[in-house]
Backbone as a ProteinNet text record, in pm:
[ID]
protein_1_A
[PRIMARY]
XXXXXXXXXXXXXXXXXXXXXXXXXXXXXXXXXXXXXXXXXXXXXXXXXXXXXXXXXXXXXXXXXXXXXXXXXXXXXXXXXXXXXXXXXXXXXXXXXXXXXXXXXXXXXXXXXXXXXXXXXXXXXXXXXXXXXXXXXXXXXXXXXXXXXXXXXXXXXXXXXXXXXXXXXXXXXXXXXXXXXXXXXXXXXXXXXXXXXXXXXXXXXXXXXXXXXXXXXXXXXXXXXXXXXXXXXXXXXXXXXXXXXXXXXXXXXXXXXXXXX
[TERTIARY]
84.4	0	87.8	64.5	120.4	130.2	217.8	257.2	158.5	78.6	-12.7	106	117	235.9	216.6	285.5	269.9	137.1	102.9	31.5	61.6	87.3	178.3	72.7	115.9	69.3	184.6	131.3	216.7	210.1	291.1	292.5	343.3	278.2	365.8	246.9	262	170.9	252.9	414.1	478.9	495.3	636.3	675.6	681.1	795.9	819.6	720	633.5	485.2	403.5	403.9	307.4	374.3	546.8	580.9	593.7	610.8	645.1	461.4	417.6	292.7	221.1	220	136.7	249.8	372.7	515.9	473.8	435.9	452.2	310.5	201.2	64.8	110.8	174	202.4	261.1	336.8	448.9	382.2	233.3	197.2	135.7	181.5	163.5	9	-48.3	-137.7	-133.1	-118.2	-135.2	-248.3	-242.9	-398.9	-441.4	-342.9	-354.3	-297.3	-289.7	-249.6	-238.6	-113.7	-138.6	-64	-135.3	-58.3	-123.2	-78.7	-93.1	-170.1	-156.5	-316.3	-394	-566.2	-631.8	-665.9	-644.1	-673	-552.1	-445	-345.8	-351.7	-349.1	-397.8	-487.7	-624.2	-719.8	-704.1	-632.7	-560.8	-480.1	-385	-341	-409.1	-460.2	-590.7	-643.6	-710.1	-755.7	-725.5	-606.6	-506.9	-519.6	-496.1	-457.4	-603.4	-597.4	-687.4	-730.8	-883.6	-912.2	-860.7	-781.3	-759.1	-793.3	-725.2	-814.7	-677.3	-764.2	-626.3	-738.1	-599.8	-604.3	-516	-549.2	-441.9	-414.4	-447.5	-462.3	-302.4	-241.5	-93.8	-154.7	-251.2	-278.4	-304.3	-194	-210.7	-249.1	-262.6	-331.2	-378.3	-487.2	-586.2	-529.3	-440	-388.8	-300.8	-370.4	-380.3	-201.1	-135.2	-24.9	127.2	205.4	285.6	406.7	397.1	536.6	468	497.4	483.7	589.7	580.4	663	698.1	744.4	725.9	838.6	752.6	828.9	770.4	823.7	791.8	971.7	953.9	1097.3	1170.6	1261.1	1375.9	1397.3	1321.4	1329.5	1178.3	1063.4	941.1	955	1048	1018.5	1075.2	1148.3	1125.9	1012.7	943.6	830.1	765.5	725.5	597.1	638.6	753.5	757.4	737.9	747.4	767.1	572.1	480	357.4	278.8	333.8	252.5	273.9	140.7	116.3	167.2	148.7	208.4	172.2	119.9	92.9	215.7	231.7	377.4	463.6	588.8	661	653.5	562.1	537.9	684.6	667.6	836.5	772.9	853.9	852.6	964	956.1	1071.1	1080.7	1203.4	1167.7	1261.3	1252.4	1311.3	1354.6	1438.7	1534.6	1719.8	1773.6	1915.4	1990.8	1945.5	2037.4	2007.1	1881.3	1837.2	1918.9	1958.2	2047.8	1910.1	1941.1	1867.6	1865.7	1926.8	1922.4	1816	1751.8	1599.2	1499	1491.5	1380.6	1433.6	1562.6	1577.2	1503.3	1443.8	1356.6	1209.2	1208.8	1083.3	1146.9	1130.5	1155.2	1061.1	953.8	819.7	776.3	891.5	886.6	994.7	1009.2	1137.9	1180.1	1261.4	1309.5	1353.2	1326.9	1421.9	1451.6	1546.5	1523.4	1519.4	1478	1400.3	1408.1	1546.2	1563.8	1630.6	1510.4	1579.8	1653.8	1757.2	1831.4	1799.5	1730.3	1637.8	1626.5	1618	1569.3	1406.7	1301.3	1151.3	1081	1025.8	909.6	796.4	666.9	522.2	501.2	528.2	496	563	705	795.7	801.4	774.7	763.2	910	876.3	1026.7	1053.2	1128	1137.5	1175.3	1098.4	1185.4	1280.2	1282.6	1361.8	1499.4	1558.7	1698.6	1743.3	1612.2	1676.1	1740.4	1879.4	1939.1	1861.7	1778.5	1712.5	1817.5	1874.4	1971.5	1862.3	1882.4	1840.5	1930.8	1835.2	1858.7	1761.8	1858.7	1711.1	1773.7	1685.8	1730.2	1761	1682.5	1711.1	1702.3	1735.2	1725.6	1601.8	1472.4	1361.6	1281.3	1355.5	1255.2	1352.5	1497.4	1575	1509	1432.4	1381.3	1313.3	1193.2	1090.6	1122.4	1234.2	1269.9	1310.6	1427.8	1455.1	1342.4	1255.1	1200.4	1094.7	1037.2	995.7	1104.4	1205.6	1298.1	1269.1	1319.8	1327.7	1236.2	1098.9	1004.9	985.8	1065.7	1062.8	1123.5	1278	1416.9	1538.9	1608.1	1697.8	1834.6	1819.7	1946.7	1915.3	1934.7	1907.6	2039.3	2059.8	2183.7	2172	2257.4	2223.7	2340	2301.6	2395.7	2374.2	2494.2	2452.9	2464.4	2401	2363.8	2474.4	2562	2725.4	2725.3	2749.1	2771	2647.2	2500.5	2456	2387	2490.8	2493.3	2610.1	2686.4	2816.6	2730.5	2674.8	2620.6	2508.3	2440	2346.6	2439.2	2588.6	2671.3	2709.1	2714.8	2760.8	2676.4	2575.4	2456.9	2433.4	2419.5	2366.2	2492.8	2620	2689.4	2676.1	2662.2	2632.9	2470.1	2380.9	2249.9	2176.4	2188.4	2185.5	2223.4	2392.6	2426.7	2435.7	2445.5	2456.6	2326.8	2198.8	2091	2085.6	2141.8	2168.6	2267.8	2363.2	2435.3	2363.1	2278.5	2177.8	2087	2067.1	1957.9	2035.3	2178.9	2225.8	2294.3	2308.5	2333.6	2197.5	2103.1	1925.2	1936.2	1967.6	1947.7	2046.1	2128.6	2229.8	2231.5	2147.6	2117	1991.3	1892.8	1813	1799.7	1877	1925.5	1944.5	2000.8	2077.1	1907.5	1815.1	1751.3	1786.9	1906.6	1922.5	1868	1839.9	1772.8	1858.8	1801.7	1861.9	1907.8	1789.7	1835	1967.7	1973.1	2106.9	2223.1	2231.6	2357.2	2307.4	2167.1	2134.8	2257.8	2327.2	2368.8	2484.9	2547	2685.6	2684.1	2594	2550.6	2528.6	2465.1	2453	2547.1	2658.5	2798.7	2902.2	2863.3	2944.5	2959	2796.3	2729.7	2777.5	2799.2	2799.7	2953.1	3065.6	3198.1	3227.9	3155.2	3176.6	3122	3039.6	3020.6	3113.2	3147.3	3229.1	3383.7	3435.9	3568.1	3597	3677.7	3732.1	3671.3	3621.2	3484.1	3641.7	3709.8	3829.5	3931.1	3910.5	4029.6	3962.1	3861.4	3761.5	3734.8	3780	3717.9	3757.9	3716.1	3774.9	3707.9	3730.3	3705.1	3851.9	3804.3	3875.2	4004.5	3964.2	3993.3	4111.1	4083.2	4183.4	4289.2	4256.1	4351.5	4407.4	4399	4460.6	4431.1	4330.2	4345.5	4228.5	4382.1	4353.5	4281.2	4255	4196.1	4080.7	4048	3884	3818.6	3863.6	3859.1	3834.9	3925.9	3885.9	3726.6	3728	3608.7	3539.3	3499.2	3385.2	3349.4	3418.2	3438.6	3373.8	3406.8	3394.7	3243.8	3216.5	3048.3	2966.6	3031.5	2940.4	2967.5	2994.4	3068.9	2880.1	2785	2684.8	2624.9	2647.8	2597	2748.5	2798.5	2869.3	2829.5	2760.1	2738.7	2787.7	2741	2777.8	2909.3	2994.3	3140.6	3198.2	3150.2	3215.9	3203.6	3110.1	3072.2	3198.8	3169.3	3324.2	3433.9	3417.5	3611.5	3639.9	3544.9	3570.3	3522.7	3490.5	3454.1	3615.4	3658.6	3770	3880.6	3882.6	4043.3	4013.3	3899.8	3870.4	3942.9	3899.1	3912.3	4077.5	4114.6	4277.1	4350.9	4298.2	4325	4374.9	4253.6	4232.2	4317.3	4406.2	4459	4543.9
-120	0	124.8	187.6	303.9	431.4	472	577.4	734.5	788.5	918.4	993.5	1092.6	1201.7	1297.5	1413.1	1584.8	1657.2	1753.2	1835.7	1917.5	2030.3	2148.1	2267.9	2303.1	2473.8	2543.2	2571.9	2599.4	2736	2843.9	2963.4	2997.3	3076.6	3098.1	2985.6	3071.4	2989	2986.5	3051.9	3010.7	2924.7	2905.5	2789.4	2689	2711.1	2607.2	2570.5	2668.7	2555.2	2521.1	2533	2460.8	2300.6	2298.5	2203	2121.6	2210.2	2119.3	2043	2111.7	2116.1	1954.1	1951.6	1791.1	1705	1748	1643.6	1618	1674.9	1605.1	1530.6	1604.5	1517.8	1333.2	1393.3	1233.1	1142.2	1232.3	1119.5	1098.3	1128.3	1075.2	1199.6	1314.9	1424.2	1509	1585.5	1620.6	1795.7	1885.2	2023.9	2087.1	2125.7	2213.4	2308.5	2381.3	2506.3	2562.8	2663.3	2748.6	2911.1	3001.5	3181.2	3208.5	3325.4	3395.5	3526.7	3613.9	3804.4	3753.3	3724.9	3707.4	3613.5	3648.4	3545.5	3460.5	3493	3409.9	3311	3363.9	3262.5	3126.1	3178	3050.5	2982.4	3011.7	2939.8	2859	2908.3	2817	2684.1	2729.6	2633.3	2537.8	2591.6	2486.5	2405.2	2430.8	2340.2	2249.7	2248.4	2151.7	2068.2	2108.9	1963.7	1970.9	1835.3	1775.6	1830.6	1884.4	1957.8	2035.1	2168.3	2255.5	2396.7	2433.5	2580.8	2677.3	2800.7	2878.8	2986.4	3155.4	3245.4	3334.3	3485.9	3603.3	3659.8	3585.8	3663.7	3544.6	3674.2	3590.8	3558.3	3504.9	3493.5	3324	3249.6	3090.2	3055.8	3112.9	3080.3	2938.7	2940.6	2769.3	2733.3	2717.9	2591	2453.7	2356.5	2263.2	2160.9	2276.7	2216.2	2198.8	2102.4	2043.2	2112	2158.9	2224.4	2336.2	2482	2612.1	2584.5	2594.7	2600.8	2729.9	2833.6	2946.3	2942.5	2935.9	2913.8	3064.3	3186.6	3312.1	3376.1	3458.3	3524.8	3574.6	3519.4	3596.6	3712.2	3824.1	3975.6	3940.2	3880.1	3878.4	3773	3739.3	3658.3	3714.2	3813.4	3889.8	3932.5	4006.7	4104.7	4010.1	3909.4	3785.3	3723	3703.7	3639.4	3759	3917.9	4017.6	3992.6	4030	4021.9	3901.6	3786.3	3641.8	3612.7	3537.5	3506.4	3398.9	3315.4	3155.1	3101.1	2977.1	2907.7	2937.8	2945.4	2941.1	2789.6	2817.6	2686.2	2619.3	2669	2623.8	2600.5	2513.9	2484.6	2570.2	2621.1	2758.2	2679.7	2644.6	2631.2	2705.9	2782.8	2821.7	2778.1	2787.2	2694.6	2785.3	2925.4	2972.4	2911.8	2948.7	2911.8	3061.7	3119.9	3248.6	3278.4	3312.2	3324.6	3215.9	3320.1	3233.9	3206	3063.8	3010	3146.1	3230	3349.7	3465.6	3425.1	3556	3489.2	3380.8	3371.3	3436.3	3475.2	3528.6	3678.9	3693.7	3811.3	3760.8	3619.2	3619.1	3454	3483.7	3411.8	3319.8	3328.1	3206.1	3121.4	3121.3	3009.6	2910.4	2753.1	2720.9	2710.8	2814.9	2844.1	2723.1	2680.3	2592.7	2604.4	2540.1	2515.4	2425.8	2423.4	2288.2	2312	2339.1	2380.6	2288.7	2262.2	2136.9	2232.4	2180.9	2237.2	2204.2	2293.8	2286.6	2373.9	2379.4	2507.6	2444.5	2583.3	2529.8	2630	2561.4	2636.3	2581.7	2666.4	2628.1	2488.8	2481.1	2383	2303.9	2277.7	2187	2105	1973	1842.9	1825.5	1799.5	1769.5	1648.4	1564.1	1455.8	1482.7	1466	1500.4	1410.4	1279.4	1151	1196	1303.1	1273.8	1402.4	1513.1	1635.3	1623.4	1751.6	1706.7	1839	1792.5	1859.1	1889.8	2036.2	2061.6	2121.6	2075	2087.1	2161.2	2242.9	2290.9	2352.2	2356.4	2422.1	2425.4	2473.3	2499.4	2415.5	2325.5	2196	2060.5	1982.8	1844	1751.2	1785.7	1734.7	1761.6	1920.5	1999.9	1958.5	1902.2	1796	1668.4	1619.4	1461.7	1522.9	1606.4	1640.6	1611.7	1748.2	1771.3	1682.1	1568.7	1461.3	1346.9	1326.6	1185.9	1271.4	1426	1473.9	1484.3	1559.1	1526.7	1388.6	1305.7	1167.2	1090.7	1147.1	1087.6	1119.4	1272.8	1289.3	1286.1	1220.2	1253.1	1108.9	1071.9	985.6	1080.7	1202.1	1286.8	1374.7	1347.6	1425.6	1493.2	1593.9	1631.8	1729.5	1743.4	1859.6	1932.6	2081.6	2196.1	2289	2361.9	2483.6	2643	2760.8	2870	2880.8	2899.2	2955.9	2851.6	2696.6	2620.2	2595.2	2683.9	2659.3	2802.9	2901.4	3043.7	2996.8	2909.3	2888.6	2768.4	2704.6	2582.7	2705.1	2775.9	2851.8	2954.2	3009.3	3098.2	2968.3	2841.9	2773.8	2709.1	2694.5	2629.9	2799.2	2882.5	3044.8	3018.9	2978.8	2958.8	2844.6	2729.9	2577.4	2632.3	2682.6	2676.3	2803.6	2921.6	3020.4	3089	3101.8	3127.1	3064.8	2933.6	2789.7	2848.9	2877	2887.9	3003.3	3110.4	3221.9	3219	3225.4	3141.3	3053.9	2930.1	2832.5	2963.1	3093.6	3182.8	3272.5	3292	3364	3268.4	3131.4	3036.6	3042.9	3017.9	3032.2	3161.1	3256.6	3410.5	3399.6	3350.5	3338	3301.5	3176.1	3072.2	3078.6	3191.5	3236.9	3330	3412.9	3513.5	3463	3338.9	3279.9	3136	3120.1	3043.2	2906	2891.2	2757.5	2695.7	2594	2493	2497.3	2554.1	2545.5	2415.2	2318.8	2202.9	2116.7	2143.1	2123.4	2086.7	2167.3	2177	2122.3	2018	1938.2	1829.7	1722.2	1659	1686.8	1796.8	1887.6	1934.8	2008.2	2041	1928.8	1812.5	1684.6	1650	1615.8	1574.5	1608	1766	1849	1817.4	1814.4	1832.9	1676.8	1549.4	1450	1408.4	1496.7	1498.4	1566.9	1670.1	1804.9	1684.5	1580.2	1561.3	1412.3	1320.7	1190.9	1251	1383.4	1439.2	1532.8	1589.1	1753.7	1826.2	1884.6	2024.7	2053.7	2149.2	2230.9	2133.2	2013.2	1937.2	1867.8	1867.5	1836.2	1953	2096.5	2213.1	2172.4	2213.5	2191.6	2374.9	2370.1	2484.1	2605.5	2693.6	2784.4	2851	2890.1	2936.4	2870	2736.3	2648.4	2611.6	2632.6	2604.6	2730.7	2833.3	2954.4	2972.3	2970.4	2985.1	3141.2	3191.4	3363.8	3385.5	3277.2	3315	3293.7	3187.4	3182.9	3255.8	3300.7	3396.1	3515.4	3537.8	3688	3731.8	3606.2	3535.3	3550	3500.7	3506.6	3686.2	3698.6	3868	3942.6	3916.4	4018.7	3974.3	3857.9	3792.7	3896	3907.3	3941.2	4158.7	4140.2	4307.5	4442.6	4360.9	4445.1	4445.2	4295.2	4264.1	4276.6	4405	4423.5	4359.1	4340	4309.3	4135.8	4089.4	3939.5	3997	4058.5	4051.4	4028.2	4150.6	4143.8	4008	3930.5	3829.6	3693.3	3712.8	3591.2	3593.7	3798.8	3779.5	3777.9	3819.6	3755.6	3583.4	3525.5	3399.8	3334.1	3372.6	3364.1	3364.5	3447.4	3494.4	3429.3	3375.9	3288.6	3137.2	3112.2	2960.8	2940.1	3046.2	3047.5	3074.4	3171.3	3150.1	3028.9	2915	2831	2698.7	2725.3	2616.5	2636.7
0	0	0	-108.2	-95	33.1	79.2	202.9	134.7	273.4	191.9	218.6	101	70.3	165.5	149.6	221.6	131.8	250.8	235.1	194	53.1	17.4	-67.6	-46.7	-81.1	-168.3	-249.4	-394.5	-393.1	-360.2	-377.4	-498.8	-589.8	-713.1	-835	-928.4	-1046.1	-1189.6	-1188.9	-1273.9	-1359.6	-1426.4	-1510.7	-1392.1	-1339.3	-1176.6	-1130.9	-1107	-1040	-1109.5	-1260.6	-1332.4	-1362.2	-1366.6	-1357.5	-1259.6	-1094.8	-997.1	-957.3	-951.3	-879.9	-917.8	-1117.4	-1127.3	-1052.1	-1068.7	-1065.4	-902.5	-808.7	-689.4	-679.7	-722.6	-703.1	-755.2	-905.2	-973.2	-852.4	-780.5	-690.1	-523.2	-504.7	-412.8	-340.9	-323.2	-271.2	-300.9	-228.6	-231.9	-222.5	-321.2	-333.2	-259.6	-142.3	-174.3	-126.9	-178.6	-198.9	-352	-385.1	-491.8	-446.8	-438	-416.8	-550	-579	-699.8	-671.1	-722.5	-651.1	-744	-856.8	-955.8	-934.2	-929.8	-834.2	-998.2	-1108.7	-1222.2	-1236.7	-1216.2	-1237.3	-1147.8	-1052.9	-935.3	-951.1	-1007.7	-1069	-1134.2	-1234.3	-1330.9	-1332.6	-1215.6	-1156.8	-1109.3	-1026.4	-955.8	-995.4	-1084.2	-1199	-1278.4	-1275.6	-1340.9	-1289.3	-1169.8	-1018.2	-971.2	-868.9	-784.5	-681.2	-686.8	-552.1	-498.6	-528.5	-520.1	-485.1	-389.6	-332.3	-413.2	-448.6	-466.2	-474.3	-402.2	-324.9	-411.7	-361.9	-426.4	-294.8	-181.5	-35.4	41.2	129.4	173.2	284.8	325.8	466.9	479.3	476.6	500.3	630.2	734.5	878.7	900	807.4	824.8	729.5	672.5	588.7	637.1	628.9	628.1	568.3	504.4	473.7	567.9	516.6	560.7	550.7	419.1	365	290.7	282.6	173.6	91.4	-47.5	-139.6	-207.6	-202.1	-255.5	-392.1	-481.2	-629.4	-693.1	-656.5	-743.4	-758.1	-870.9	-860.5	-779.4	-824.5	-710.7	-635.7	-729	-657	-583.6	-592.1	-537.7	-399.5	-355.2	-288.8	-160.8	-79.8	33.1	8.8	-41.4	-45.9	16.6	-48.6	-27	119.6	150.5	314.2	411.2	331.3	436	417.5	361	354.5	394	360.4	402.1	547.2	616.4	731.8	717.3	800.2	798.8	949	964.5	1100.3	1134.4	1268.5	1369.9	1383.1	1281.7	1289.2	1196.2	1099.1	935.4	873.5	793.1	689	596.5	526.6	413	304.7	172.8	131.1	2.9	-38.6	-178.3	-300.6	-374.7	-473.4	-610.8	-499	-558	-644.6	-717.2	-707.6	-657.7	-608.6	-592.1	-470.8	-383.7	-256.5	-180.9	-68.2	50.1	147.5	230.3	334.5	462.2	435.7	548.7	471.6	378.7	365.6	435.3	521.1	610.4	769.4	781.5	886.7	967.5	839.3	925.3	933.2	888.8	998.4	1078.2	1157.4	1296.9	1326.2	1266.9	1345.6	1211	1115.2	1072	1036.8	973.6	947.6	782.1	786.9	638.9	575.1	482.7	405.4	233.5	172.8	10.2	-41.3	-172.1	-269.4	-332.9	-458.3	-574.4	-651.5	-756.9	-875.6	-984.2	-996.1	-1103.7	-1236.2	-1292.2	-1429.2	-1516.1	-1627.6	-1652.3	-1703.7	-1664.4	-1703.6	-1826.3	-1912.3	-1975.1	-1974.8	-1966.6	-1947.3	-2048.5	-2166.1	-2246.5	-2266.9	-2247.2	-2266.9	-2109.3	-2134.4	-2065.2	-1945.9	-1861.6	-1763.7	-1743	-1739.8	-1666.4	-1523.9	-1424.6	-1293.2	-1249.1	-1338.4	-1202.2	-1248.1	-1333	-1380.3	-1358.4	-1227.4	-1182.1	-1068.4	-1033.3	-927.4	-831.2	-688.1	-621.3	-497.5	-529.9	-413.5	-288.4	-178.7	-36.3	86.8	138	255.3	382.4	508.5	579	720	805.5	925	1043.7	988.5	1123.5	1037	1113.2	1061.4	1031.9	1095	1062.1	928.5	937.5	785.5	682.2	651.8	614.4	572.9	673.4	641.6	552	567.3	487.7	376.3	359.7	221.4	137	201	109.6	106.5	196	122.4	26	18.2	-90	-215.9	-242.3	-284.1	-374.4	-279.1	-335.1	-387.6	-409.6	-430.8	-563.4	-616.3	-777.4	-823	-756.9	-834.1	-761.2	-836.4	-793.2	-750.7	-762.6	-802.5	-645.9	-551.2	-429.5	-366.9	-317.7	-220.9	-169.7	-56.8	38.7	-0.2	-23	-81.8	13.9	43.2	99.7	32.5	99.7	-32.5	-71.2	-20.6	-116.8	-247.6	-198.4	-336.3	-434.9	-354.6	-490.4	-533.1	-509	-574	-668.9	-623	-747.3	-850.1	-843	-918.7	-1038.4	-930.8	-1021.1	-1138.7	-1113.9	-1159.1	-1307.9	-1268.2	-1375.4	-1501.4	-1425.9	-1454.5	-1577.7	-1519.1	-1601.9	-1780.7	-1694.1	-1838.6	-1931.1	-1851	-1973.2	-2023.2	-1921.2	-2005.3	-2108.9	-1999.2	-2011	-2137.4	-2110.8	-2251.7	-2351.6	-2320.2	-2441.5	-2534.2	-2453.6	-2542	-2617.5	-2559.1	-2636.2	-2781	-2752	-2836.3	-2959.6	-2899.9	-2999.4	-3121.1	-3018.4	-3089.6	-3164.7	-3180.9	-3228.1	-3368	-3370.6	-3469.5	-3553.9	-3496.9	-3565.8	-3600.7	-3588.2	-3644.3	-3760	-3764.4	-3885.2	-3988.5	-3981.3	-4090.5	-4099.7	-4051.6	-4121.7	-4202.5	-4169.8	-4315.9	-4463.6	-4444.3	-4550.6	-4602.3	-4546.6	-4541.4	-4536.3	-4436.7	-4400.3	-4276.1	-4243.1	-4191.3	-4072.6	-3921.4	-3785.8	-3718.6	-3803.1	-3769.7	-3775.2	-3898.2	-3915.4	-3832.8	-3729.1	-3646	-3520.5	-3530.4	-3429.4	-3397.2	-3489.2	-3449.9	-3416.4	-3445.6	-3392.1	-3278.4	-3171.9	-3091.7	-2964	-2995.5	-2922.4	-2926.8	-2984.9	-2986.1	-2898.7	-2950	-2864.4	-2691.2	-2646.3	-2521.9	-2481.4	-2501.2	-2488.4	-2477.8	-2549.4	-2560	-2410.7	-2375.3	-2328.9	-2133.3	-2096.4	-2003.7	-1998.8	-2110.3	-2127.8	-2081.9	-2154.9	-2109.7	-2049.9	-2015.2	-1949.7	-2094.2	-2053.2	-2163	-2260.2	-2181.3	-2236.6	-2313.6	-2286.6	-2362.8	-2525.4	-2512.2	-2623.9	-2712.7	-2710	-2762.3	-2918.9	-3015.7	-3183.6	-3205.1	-3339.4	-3441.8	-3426.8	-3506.3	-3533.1	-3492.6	-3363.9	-3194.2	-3184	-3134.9	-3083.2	-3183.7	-3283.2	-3395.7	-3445.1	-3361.1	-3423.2	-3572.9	-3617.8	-3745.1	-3780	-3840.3	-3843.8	-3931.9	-4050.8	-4174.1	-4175.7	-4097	-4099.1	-4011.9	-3896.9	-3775	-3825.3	-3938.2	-4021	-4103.3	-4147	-4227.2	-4205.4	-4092.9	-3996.2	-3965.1	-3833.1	-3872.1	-3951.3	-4074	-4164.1	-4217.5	-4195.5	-4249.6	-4118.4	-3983.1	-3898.8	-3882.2	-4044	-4026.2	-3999.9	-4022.4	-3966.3	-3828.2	-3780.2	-3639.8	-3574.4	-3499.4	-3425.8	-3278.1	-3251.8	-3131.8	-3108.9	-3240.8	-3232.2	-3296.6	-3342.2	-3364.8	-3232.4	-3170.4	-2989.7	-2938.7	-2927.2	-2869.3	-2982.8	-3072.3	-3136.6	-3082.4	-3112.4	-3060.7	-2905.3	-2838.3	-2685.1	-2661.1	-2677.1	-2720.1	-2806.5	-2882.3	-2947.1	-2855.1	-2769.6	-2730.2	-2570.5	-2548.1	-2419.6	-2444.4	-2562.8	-2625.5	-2642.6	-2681.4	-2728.5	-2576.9	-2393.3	-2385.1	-2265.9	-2264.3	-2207.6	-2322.5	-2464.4	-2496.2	-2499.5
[MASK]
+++++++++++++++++++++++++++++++++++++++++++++++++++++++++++++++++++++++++++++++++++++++++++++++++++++++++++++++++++++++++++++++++++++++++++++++++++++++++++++++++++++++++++++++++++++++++++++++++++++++++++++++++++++++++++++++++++++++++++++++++++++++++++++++++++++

């Protein structure tokens, strides 16, 4: 017979909680609540999931939950603990990568913790959760258990981090994903000028990424850069002689690559 899950209250109606929210119901857990400053967004939410109450009001008092999840942005999320009520002794967790476990220190009557899967999310694109790594933290050791057998109930990838190493995980994570994708949009802007097919550079890209986690990233690098080669370096350049902005971005990109070989 299956074990009945936590009781959680989903603050936030985002990407993150449109993804976390079915992801824990699926794994046993029971949502029930929903807040969003917008009382439509929360609705929304709600509705998705099972029996669901959702609110635009911070006043959780009678709620019934186990754990608060507060999944809203990073700059919104003092505001929302300075404004939200909370039973006395409530676990709070938020599922920042940049917020330190010390922004619940100004409120005192509850126990701060974090629950941040390292992901990146969009509303329509599908997650697998069992192959996210859910870094954990918190103030005591019980709101710990919580967190990991929740944790563990959507992910094989569990560990306890603390804010410094995962303000540095989030600093790295911003460069493999962050800019990787930027980068992806600035290759698609290129070879659409020319009406070539973005796809294209699918299986170059997977290669890359698959070389880049099998070896040392930097010892695997190929193209231009690493080969010092001035002539195609020029080439390039001079193709990107109207988009200065992506010139800047080669030749610092360029003289990074050259001088890490």
């Amino acid at each position: 017979m299956k074990k009945p899950g936590y009781k959680i209250a989903m603050l936030g109606a985002g990407n993150m909680a449109w993804h976390l929210a079915p992801a824990l119901e699926k794994a046993g857990h029971e949502v029930v609540l929903v807040y969003s400053r917008t009382l439509e967004n929360a609705q929304t939410l709600a509705k998705a999931l099972k029996a669901t109450q959702s609110t635009d009001k911070p006043d959780f008092t009678n709620s019934p939950a186990d754990l608060y999840l507060v999944a809203v942005k990073d700059t919104a999320l003092p505001g929302l603990l300075q404004q939200a009520v909370f039973p006395e002794g409530s676990l709070v967790a938020h599922t920042s990568g940049t917020q330190p476990l010390s922004v619940f220190e100004s409120s005192p009557e509850i126990r701060g913790a974090v629950f941040y899967p390292l992901q990146t999310f969009s509303k329509n694109t599908p997650v697998d959760f069992g192959n996210i790594p859910f870094c954990l933290e918190a103030t005591d050791e019980n709101a710990m258990f919580l967190l990991r057998k929740m944790a563990g109930s959507l992910s094989q990838k569990v560990y306890d981090v603390s804010s410094q190493d995962r303000k540095t995980l989030h600093l790295a994570a911003v460069f493999a994903c962050n800019f990787t994708n930027h980068l992806l949009g600035i290759s698609s802007e290129i070879l659409q000028k020319r009406e070539l097919d973005f796809q294209m550079l699918k299986p170059l890209v997977e290669a890359t990424v698959q070389k880049a986690f099998s070896q040392e990233p930097f010892s695997v690098q190929t193209g231009p850069a690493v080969r010092r080669d001035e002539t195609t370096i020029q080439e390039h350049l001079q193709l990107l002689q109207h988009e200065t902005g992506y010139q800047e971005i080669y030749r610092l990109l360029t003289q990074s690559i050259q001088q890490k070989s």
